[in-house]
N, C-alpha and C positions, 0 to 999 in steps of 0.2 A: 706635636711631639714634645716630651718631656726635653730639656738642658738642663744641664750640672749648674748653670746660674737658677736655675727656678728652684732647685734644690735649697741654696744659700737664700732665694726670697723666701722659702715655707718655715724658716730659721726665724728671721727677723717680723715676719707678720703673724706674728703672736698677738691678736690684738685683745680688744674688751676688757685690759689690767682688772686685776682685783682691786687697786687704789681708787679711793673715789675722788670725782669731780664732779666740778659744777658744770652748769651750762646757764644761759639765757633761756627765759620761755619762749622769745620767738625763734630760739634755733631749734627747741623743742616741738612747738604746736602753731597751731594755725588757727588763724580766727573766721569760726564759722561763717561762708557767705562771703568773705575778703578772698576771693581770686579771680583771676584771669579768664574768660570766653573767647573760645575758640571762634574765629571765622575764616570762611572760605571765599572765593567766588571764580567765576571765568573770564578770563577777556583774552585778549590776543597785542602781540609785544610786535612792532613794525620798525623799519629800518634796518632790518639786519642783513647783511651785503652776502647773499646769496644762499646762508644757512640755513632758514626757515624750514616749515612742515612741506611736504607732499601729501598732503590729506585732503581729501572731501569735506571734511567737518571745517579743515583751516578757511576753503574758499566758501566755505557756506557761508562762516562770519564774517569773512571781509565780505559778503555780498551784501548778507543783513544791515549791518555798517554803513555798504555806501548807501544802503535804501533809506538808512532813516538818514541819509542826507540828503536824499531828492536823486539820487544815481538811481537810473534804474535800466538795469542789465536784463536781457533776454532773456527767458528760460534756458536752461541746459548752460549759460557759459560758461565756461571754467578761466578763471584767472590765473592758474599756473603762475601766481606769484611764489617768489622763492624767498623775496624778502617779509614774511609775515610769517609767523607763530602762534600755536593756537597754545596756551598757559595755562596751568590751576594756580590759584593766587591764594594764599592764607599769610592770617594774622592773631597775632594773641592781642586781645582786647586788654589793657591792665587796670584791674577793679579801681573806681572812682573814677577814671574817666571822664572829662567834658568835653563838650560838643566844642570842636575847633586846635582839638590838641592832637597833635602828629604821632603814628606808630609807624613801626618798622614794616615791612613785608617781603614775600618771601613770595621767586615767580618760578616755577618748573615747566619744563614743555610739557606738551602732552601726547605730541608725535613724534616724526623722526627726524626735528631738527637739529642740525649738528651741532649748533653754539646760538646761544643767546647773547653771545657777544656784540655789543654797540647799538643793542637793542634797545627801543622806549615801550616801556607797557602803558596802552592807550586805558581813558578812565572806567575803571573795572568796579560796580559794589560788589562788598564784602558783607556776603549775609552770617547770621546765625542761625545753632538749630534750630530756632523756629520760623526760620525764612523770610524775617525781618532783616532791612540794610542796617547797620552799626557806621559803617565808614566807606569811604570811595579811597580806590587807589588808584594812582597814574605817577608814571615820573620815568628817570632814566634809570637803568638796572645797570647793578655792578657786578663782574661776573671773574670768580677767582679764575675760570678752567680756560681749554685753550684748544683747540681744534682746529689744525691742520692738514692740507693731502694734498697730492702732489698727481698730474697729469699720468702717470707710469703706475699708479694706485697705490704707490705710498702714503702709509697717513701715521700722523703723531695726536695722541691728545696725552693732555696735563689737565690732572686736576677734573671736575666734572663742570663741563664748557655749557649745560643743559638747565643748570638752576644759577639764578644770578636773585640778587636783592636789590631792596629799593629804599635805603636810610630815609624814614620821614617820612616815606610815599603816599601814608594812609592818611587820612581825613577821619578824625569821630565825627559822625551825624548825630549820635544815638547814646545817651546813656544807659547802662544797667541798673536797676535796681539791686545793691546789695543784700540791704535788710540792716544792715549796722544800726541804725539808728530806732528800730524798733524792741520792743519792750524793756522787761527792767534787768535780761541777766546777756551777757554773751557767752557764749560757747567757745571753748579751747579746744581742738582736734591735735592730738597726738601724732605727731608721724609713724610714729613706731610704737603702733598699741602693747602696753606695760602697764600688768596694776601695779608696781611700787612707783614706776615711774609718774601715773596717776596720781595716787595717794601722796609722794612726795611733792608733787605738786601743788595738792591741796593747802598742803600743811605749810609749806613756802609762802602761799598768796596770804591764809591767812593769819602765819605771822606777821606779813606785813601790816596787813590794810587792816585785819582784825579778825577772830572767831566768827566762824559763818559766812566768811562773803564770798567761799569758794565750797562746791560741795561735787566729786564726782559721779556723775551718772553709771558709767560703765570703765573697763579698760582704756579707752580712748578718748573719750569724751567729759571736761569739765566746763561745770556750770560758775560765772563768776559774776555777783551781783556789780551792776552798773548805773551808774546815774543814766536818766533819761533825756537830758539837754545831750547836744552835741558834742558842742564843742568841751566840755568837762570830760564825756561818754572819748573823746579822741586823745583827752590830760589824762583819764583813769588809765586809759588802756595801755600808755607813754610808760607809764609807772610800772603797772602789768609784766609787762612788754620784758622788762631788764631785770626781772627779778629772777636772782641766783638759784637752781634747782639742782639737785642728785639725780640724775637717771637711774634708773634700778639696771644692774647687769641681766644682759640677755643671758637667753639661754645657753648651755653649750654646745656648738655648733663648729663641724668640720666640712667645711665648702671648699671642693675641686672644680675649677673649672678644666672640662679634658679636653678645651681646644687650643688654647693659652699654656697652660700646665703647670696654673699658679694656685697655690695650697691654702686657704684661709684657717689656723688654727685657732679657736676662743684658750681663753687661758682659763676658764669653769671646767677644759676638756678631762677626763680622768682616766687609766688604765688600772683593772686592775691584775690582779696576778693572772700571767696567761704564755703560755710559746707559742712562736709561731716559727715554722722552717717557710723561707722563701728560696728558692735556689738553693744557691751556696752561701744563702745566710742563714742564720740561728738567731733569732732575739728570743730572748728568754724574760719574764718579769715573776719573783716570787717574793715570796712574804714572810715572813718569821717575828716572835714575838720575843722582844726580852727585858729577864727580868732586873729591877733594880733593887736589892739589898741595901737596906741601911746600916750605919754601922751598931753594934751594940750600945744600948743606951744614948743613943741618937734623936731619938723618940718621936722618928720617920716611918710612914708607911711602906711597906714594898709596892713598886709600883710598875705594870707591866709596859711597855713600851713597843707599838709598830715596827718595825725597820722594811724598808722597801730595797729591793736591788734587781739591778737591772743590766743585761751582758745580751752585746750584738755580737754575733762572730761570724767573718767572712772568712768560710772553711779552704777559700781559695788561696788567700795570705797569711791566714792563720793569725789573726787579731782579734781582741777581744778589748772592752770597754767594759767598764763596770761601774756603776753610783753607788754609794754608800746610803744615799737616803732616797726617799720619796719618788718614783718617776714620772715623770711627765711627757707629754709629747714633746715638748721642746727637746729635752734627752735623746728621745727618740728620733728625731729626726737629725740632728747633731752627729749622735753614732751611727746614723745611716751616713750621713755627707762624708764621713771620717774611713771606711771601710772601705770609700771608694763603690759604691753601689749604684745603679741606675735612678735616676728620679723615678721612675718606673716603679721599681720597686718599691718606694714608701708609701705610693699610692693601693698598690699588691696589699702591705702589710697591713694599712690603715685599714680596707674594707675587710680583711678576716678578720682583724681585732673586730670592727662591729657586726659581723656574724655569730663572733665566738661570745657575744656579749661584754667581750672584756673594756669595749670603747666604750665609756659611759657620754656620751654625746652623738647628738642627730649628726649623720654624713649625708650629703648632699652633693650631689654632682649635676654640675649645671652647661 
């Protein structure tokens, strides 16, 4: 549901200004081959004071487990341990990596244990897609949530008592290959594929370092000549790295989210001449041209002039608002908030101005 406060936020989140700024290029793009590998793995978390799984699959593992320690359990037993947890385990591997240097990890049940609270996750590897180990995890898990219940079937829980962490937990075995250090250019990826923001890019690196040492391939993607030693190849890229860029302004875009019921407007948005009746409102937007006379022997051109004007009126209180010049969404939404109208309704108007074609900007509803 829309609120009269999400109204006042679709006011102030006017973003993407027409003023230009700079950025860094690592807030901009990313160096081909420089990131993070996903890994996973299974194990089972023990000690935990009576929350554990009731699962087949939990006592399977703790069987396997005792077996490769030389325990060896009957056919058909079941352990009906209450203190053990059967866990999916994942970790982001952070490119460069070596073998003996510590990651975080991240342990979630996988049945229906109530709390992984005061739980230790025994040593679990951590494979990759290719079903290669990277790293072993084992340690004590910390767990924000809280799971309680009470003999009469009262229960409380805080927070989610079911995923806990393990600061350090992980072990690298295994480095990645990034590729950094191979041939003579690296690649720049865009986050937000843009040809000016491309092209301005170019023309940034190679005011710095010189004509030609940047050249882009496509929207997204630039090529930037690099020395082939290393350690230089990690100095060039230092330099790279903080060099001052213009983004090119995105397109104009108007994002609703309709479960939040917060408005994103681009300031590129445009209206142009159009009514529309919602309810018991009236927004109206027209256009008139006028002219300007110079004086006699002035020996000025006459020159025709735009005038934009713009009148919401809530026929229910009988108010009306009018701009003397240009209109904008921002207007727009301003004398909607003013009228006293439903957040509701700016969303109403916005989507038949882009039906009526008078929204010159993509709507989007997410």
């Amino acid at each position: 549901m829309f609120t009269r406060k999400s109204v006042i936020l679709m006011a102030v989140l006017l973003i993407w200004s027409a003023v230009s700024y700079a950025e860094r290029v690592k807030d901009l793009a990313n160096v081909e081959g420089v990131r993070p590998n996903q890994l996973i793995g299974y194990g089972l978390v023990v000690g935990l004071s009576g929350t554990g799984d009731k699962t087949s699959y939990a006592d399977q593992s703790l069987m396997s487990m005792l077996n490769k320690f030389g325990i060896n359990l009957p056919p058909g037993t079941k352990t009906n341990s209450k203190n053990v947890a059967a866990v999916a385990v994942h970790a982001d591997l952070p490119a460069f990596s070596k073998s003996g240097q510590r990651i975080d990890v991240t342990v979630s049940s996988l049945g229906n244990a109530k709390s992984l609270r005061g739980g230790t996750l025994l040593l679990t590897p951590l494979k990759g897609v290719d079903g290669n180990v990277y790293a072993l995890a084992q340690g004590n898990l910390l767990v924000g949530g809280l799971d309680a219940s009470g003999a009469d079937g009262s229960r409380i829980t805080v927070n989610v008592p079911s995923v806990g962490r393990v600061p350090g937990g992980g072990i690298v075995e295994k480095t990645v290959n990034t590729g950094f250090d191979l041939g003579n250019t690296i690649t720049l990826n865009l986050k937000n594929s843009d040809f000016t923001t491309a092209t301005n890019l170019v023309n940034a690196i190679n005011a710095k370092l010189g004509k030609g040492t940047a050249y882009a391939t496509d929207a997204e993607s630039v090529e930037v000549m690099a020395p082939r030693i290393p350690n230089q190849r990690v100095a060039f890229l230092s330099v790279v790295e903080n060099i001052q860029v213009t983004p090119g302004v995105g397109s104009a875009k108007v994002i609703i989210n309709s479960r939040t019921g917060t408005v994103v407007i681009g300031s590129n948005v445009k209206v142009t001449a159009a009514a529309v009746t919602h309810g018991n409102l009236v927004v109206k937007v027209s256009e008139k041209n006028n002219v300007s006379q110079p004086n006699p022997f002035a020996g000025g051109n006459t020159q025709v002039t735009p005038e934009t004007e713009l009148s919401i009126e809530n026929e229910g209180k009988g108010r009306m608002f009018k701009f003397p010049k240009g209109v904008t969404l921002d207007d727009i939404v301003q004398a909607v908030n003013k009228v006293g109208a439903a957040p509701g309704d700016l969303v109403a108007i916005l989507e038949a101005l882009k039906q009526s074609g008078a929204l010159q900007a993509d709507l989007m509803v997410i």
